[in-house]
N, C-alpha and C positions, 0 to 999 in steps of 0.2 A: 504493500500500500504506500511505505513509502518514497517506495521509488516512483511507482504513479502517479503521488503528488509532487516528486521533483519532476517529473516528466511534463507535465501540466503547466509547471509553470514555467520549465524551460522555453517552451513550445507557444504560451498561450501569448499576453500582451507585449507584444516588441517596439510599442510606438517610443519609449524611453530609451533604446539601445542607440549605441552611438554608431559613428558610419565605422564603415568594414575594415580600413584599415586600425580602429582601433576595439575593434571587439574583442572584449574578454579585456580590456585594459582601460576602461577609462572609469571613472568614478564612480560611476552609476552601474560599474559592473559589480563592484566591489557585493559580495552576501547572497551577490546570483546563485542560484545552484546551479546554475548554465553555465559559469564563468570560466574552469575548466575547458570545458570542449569547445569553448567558444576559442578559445586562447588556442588550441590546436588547427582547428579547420579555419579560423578567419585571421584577426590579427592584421598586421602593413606586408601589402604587396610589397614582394621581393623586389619585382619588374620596376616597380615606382622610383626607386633608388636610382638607376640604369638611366631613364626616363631625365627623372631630375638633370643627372650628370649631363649626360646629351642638351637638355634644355636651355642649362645655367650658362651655355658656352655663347647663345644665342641673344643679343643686343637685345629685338624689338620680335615681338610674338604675335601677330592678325590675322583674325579667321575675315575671310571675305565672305560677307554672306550675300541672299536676295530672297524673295517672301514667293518670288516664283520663275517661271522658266522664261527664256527667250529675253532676259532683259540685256544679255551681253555681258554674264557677271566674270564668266572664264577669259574674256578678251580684255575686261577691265584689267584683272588680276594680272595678268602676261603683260600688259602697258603698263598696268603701275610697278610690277619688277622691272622692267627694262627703263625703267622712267629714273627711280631710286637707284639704281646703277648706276645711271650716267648721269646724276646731280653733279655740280661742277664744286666738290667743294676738296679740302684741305688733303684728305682721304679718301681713296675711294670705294663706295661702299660695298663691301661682300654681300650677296645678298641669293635667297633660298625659295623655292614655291612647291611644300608639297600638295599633290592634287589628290584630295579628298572625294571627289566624285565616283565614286569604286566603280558603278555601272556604268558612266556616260566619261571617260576621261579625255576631256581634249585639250590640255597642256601640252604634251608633246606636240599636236599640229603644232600647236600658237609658237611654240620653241624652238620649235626644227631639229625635234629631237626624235623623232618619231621610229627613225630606224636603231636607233643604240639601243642597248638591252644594259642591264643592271649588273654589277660586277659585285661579286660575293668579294670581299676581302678579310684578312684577321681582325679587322677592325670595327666588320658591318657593311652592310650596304653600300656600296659609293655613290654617291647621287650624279646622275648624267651633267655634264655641265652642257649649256646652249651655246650657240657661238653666238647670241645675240648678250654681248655686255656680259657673259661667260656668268648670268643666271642659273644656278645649280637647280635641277629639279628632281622627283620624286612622284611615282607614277604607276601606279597600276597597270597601267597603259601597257608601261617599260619591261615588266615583269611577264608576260603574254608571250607565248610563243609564238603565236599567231598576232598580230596588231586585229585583225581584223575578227577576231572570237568574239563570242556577247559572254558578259560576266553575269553570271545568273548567280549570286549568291544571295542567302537568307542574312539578315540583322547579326546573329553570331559570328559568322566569317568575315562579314563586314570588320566590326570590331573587332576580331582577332589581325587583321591585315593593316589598322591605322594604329593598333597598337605597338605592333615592329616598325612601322612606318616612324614611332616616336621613340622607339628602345634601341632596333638596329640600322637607323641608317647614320652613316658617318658625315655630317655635318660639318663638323668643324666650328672655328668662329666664326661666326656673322654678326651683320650688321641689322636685318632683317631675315624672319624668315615667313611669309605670307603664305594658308594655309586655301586653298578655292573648295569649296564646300558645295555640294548639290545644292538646287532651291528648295525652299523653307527647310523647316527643324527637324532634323531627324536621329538613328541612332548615329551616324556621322559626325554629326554637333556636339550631342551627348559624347563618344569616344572623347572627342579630341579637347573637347573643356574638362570633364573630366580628369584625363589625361596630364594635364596641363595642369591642377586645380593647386601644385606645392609651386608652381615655379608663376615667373613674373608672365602672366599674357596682358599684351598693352589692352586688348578690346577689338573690338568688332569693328569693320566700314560694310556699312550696306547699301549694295547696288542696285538702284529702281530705274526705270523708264517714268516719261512723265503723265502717260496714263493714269487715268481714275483707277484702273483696273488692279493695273502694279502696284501702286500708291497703297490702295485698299489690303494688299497681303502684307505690306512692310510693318503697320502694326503690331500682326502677328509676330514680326521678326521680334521689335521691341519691346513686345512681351515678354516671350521667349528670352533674349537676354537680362532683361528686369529678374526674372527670376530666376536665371546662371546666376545673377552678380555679374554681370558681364558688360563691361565699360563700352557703349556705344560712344567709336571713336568720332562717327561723322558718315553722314551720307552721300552718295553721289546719285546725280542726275546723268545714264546715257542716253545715249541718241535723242540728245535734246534740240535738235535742228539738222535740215537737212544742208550741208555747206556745197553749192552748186562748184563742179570741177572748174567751169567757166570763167564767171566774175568773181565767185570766191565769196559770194554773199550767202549769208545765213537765212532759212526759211522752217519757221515754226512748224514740225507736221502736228505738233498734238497740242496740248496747254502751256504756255508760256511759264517758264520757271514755275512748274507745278510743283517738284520735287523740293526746290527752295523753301515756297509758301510753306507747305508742309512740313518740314523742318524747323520754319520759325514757329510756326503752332506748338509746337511738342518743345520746344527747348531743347532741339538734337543740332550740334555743329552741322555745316551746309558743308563739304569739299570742295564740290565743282561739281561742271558737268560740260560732257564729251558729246560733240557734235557728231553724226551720220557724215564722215568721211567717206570717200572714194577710196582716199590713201590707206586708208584702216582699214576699208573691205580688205584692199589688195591686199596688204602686207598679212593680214589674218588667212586670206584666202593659201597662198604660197609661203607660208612659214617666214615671212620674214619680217624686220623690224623694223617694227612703225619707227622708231627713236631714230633708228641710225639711216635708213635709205628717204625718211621722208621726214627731217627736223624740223622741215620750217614748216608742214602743212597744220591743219585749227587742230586737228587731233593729236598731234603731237604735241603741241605746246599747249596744249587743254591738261595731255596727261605729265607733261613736266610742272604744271600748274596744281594738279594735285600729288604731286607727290611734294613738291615746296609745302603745301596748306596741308598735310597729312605731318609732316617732319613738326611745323608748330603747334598741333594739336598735341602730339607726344610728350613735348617742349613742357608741356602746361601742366 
């Protein structure tokens, strides 16, 4: 009997116990009759430690998110690495992108990384470096024997795959390491905040169109982080105009600084925002880089614009 009353109560109310890496040890454990076994099977991830090491090496930490698909958040993410690259300052910056999209990964196009595969070393992963502004990345993609196979996996594997993606791959120092994330919240956001939860992540930039439509899912985003604890760095507006190859004039296709407005309502920092180039189709189309073959077109110095206005938010 009474073992089936320690079993009952091991088993029964668990809303008081603390999180997993400290089960069986934290105060509240203390006169458990669970406290025991809990100290065997739960206790601090081994992995976390690993995790941290890897993390602590890394300057600046951001998940790039968006509330839904088609906004251009993977092309945002590939311009603003190649943007923070090539900042013209003292230093210059090291800088990292792994792609969290397990099923849809298209970092490699945007990088021109597409044929290299992943090199196991004693040290971990080695992350592909890009010849665009020598961008190191980290890829699902990359790991594929086939480029062109569908990744059909369940939420388990998923997390099992961003978890080495944070333990074993060999980073190095940086300056940046920018994280591109499927649209809206899932277990992908969950991993890698998580993940992340001992070491410094600066916070979130989330990527909209200036549609009602897009506009309307971004809340969810800043929900979703309200309830991480997860620092909304700043927003940005794409394809907020279409910029004519011609005269080089700007034409509204949808609401005017919709994404702006909306960010002054909520009290969320505004980034910028990145016109409907030609030169951005192309360069995104043929892997190549908007920064280096096209520096002087709007979308170039849109995204050297937000990478300056993202450096001062950090700053703060």
């Amino acid at each position: 009997m009474a073992d089936q009353a320690s079993t009952l109560k091991v088993t029964g109310d668990t809303a008081s116990c603390p999180e997993p890496r400290l089960a069986g040890f934290g105060s509240v454990c203390q006169g458990c009759p669970g406290q025991a076994l809990c100290q065997q099977i739960g206790g601090r991830d081994p992995e976390q430690e690993v995790i941290n090491c890897r993390m602590n090496a890394i300057k600046h930490k951001i998940i790039i998110m968006s509330g839904k698909g088609g906004v251009g958040k993977s092309s945002v993410a590939a311009g603003l690495s190649m943007a923070l690259a090539k900042l013209n300052h003292k230093v210059k910056k090291k800088v990292a992108i792994c792609d969290l999209d397990i099923c849809g990964p298209s970092i490699p196009r945007l990088l021109n990384i597409q044929e290299q595969r992943v090199i196991h070393t004693p040290y971990g992963w080695q992350p592909l470096t890009s010849p665009h502004n020598s961008v190191k990345v980290m890829s699902v993609g990359s790991l594929m024997g086939n480029k062109d196979s569908a990744v059909i996996w369940r939420g388990p594997r998923k997390t099992a795959i961003i978890r080495r993606f944070l333990k074993d791959t060999f980073w190095g120092r940086l300056d940046f390491l920018l994280f591109d994330t499927p649209p809206g919240s899932s277990d992908e956001h969950l991993t890698a905040i998580q993940g992340l939860q001992e070491v410094k992540l600066d916070g979130a930039v989330i990527v909209t169109s200036p549609q009602a439509v897009a506009l309307s899912t971004v809340c969810r985003e800043i929900s979703f982080c309200r309830k991480m604890g997860l620092r909304i760095i700043g927003l940005v507006e794409n394809m907020s105009g279409f910029v004519c190859p011609c005269c080089q004039e700007t034409t509204d296709l949808f609401s005017s600084r919709g994404a702006e407005r909306f960010a002054t309502e909520r009290s969320i920092p505004f980034l910028g925002r990145i016109p409907v180039d030609v030169s951005l189709s192309q360069s995104c189309e043929d892997g190549q880089s908007i920064i280096q073959e096209f520096q002087h077109s709007p979308a170039a110095i849109a995204l050297i614009q937000l990478a300056e206005c993202l450096m001062k938010q950090l700053e703060k």
